[in-house]
C-alpha positions as CSV (number, residue, x, y, z in Angstrom):
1,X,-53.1,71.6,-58.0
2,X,-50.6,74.0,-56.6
3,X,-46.9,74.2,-59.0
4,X,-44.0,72.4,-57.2
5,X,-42.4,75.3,-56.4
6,X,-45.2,76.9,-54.7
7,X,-46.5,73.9,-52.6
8,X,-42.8,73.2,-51.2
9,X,-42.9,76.9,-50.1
10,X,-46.3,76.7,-48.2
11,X,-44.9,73.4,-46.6
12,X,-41.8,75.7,-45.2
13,X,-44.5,77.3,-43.3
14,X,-47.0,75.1,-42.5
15,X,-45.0,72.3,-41.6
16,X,-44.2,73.5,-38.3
17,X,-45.9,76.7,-37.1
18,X,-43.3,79.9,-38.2
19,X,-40.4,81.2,-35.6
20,X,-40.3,84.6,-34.4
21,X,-37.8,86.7,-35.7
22,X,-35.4,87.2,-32.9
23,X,-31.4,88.6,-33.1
24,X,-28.5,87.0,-31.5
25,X,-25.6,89.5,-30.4
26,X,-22.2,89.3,-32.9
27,X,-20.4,86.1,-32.6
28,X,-16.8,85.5,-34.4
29,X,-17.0,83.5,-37.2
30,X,-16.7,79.5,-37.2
31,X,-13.0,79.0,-38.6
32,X,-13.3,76.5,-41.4
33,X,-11.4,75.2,-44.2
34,X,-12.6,72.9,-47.1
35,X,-10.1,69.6,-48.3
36,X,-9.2,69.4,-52.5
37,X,-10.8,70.4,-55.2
38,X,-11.8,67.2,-57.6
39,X,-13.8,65.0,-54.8
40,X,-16.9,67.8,-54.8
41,X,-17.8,67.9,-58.4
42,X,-18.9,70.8,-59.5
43,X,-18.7,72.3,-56.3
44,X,-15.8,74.9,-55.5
45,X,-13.8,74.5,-51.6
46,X,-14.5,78.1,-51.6
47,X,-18.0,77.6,-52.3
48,X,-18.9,74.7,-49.8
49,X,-16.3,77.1,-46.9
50,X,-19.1,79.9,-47.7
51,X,-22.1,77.3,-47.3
52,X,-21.0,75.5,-44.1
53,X,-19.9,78.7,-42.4
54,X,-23.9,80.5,-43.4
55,X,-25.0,77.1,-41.7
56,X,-22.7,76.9,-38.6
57,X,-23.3,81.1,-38.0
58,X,-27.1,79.7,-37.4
59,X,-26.2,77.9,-34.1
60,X,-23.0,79.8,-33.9
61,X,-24.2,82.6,-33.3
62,X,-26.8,81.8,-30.4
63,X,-23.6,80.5,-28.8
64,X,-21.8,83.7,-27.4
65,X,-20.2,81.8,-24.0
66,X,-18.9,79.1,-26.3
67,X,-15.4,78.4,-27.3
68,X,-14.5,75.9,-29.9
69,X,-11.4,74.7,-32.5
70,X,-11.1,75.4,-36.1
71,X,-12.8,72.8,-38.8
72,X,-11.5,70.5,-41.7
73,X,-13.7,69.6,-44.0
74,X,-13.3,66.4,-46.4
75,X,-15.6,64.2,-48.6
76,X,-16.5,61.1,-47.7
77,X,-18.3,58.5,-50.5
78,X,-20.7,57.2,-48.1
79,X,-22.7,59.3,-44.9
80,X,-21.4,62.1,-43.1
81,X,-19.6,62.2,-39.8
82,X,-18.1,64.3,-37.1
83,X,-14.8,62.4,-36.2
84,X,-13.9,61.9,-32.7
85,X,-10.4,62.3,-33.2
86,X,-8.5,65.2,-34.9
87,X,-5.9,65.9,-37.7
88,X,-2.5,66.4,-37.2
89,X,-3.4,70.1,-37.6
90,X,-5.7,70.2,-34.8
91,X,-8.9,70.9,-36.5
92,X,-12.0,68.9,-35.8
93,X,-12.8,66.8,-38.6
94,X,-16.1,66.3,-40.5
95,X,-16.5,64.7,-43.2
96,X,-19.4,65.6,-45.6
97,X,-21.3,63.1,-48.2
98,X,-22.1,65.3,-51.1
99,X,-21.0,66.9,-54.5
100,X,-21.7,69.1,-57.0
101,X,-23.9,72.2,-56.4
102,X,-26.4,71.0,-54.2
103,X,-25.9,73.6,-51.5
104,X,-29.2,73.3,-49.5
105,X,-27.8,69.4,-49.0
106,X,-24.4,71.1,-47.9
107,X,-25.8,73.2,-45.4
108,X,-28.1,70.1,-43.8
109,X,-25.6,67.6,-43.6
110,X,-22.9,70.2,-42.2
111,X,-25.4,72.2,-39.8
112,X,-26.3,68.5,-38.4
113,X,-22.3,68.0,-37.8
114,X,-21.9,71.0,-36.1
115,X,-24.3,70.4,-33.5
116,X,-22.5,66.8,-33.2
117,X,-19.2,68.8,-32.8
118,X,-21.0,71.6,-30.2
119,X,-21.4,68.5,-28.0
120,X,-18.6,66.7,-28.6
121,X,-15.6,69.1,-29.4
122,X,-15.9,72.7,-28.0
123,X,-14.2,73.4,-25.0
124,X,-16.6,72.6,-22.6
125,X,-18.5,69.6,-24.4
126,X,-15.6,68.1,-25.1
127,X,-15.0,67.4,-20.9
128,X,-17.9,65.1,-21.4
129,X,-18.3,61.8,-21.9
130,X,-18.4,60.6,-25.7
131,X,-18.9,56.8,-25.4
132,X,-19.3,55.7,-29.0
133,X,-22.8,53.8,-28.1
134,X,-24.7,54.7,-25.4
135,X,-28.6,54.6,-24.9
136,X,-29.2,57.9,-24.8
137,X,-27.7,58.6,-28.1
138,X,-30.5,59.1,-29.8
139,X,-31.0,62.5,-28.1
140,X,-28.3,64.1,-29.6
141,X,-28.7,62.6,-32.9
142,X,-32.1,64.3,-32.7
143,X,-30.6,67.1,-31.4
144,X,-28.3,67.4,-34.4
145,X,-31.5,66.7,-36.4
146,X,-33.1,69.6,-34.9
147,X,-30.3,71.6,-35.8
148,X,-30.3,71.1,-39.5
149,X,-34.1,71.8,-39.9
150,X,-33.5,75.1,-37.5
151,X,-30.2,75.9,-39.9
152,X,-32.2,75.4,-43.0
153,X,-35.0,77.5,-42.1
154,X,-33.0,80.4,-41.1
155,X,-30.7,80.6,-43.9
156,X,-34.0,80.7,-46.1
157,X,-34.6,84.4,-44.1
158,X,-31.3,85.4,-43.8
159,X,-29.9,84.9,-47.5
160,X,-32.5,86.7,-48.7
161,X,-30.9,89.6,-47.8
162,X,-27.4,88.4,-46.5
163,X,-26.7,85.6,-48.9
164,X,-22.9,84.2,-49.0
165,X,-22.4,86.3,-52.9
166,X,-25.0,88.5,-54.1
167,X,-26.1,86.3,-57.0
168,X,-27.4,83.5,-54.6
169,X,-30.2,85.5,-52.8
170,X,-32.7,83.7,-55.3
171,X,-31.5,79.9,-53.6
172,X,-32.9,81.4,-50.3
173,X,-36.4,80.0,-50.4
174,X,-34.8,76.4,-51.6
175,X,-33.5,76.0,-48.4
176,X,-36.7,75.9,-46.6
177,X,-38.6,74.1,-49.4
178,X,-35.5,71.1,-48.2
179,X,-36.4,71.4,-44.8
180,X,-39.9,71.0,-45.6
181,X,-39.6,68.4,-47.9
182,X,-37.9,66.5,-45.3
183,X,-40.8,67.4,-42.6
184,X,-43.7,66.1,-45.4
185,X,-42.4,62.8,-45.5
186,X,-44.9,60.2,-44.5
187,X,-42.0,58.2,-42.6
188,X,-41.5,60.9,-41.0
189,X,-44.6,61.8,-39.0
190,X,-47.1,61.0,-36.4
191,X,-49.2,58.2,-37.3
192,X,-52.6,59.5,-37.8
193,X,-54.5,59.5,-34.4
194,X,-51.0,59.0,-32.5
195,X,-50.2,61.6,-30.1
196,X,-46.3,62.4,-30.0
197,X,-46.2,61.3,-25.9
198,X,-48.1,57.8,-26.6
199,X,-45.4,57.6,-30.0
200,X,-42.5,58.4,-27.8
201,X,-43.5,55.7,-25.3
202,X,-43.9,52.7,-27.9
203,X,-40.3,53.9,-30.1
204,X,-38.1,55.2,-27.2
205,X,-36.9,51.4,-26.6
206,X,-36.1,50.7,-30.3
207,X,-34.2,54.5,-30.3
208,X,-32.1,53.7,-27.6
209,X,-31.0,50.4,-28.7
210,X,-30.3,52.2,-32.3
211,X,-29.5,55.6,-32.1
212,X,-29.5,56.4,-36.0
213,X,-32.8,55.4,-36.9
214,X,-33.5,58.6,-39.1
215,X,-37.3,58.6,-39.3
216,X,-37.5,58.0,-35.7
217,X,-35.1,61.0,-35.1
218,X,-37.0,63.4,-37.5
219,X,-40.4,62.6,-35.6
220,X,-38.6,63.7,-32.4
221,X,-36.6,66.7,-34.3
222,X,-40.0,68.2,-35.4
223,X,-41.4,68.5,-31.7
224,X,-38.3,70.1,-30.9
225,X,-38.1,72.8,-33.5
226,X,-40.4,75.0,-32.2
227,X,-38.4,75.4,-28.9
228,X,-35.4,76.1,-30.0
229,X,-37.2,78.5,-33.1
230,X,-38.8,80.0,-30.2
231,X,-35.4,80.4,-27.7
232,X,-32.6,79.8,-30.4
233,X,-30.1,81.1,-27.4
234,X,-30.2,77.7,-25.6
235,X,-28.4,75.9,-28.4
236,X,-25.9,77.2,-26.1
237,X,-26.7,74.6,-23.9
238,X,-25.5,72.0,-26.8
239,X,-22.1,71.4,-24.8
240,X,-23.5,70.6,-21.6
241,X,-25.3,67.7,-23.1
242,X,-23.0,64.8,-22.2
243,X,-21.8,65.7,-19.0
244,X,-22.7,63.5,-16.0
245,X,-21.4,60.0,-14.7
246,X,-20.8,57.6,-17.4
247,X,-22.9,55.0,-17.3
248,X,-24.3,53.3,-21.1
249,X,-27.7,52.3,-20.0
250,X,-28.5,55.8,-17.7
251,X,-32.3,56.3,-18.3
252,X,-33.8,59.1,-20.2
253,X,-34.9,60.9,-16.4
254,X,-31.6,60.9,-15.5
255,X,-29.7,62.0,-18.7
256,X,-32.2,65.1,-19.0
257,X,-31.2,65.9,-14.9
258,X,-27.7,65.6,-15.8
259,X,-27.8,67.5,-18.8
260,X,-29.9,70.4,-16.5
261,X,-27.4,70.2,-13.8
262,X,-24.4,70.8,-15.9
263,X,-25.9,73.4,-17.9
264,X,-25.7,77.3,-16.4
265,X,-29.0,78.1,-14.9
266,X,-29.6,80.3,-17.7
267,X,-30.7,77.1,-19.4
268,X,-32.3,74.7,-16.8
269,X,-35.7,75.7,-17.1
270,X,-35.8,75.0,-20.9
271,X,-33.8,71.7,-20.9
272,X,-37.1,71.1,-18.3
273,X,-39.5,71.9,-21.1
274,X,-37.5,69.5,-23.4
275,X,-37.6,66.4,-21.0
276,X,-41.0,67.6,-20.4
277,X,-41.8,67.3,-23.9
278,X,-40.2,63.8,-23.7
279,X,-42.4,62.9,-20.7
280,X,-40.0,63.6,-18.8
């Protein structure tokens, strides 16, 4: 039997096939501050700041074109959240369910929060529409699934040689050993025999009428990882997502042609391979 540590790393990379190594042009860092000190355990503001900031430059990065307010973060006792509204200082606020050291946690719950806030609070998502419940809601939870996995697995690379302080480069491969811990779960994948288009068809009715239902969205996050590892420069297309009319019950069809009309051509044809993917 293979040690712990060593089969975790083999499910980083046999879980879903490896990206290619590929290199965004500079982007300005995310502007983020961390709330108090005694809610986070162990855990340091400064710390969880240099942790969230490593998972946001992941998407960040891929997202030249895109403009977008400083962050708060705070701790909340119970599941994290991107709020819709913001703080008397005008920083989006996320809130964050997690203490102590547990910095690959950090970086999955905050990466999936930053995708939630690319598509609800930069400057151009935020001219969407942000009904609180609509039936196409589990696409961007996926979405923001997607993102954390992505996160996760690029920090594992890029703290290897670029880690937050120089004493943390040995956490890199813990990062993707959480991803792929995550991505081994029975709950969430395939049924045996099950093709993902004949799984998609029997859940996407249940998904819509409950957006959060996290096995669900991990199945659908783990076809969707290898094309954004693959074209990490259309996260960019994040914002665009909830633009068109606003309508609750708009079928899948239509949201994916809204979403590809809003976007800038640059990122039509692969928002086509995602609803295609969708059986769209």
């Amino acid at each position: 039997m293979l040690p712990r540590r060593l089969f975790l790393r083999t499910l980083a990379t046999a879980a879903v096939a490896p990206f290619t190594a590929l290199h965004a042009a500079p982007s300005a860092s995310v502007r983020i501050v961390v709330e108090g000190r005694g809610p986070w355990g162990k855990a340091s503001p400064g710390d969880i700041g240099r942790v969230a900031e490593s998972a946001a430059g992941e998407l960040w990065k891929w997202c030249p074109q895109t403009r977008m307010d400083g962050i708060r973060i705070y701790r909340r006792p119970d599941f994290p959240q991107t709020d819709f509204g913001r703080g008397i200082d005008g920083r989006i606020a996320i809130g964050l369910a997690v203490e102590h050291q547990r910095w690959s946690q950090f970086a999955f719950q905050f990466a999936h929060e930053f995708c939630h806030a690319l598509a609800q609070h930069s400057a151009v998502g935020i001219r969407g529409w942000h009904e609180p419940r609509h039936a196409n809601l589990w696409l961007e939870e996926s979405l923001c699934e997607t993102a954390s996995l992505f996160a996760l697995r690029r920090m594992s690379e890029s703290w290897r040689t670029r880690p937050p302080y120089r004493n943390w480069r040995d956490f890199a491969p813990h990062h993707a050993a959480y991803a792929a811990e995550r991505l081994a779960e029975r709950r969430h994948q395939l049924p045996e025999g099950r093709s993902f288009r004949a799984w998609f068809a029997e859940n996407e009715n249940s998904m819509r009428a409950n957006h959060a239902l996290r096995e669900k969205n991990v199945i659908v996050a783990r076809e969707l990882l290898p094309l954004f590892e693959a074209a990490p420069e259309n996260w960019e297309a994040i914002p665009y997502l909830n633009h068109g009319p606003r309508v609750r019950g708009r079928l899948l069809r239509e949201k994916i042609a809204d979403w590809q009309a809003a976007a800038p051509h640059a990122h039509r044809a692969f928002i086509a391979r995602l609803g295609a993917l969708l059986g769209v």
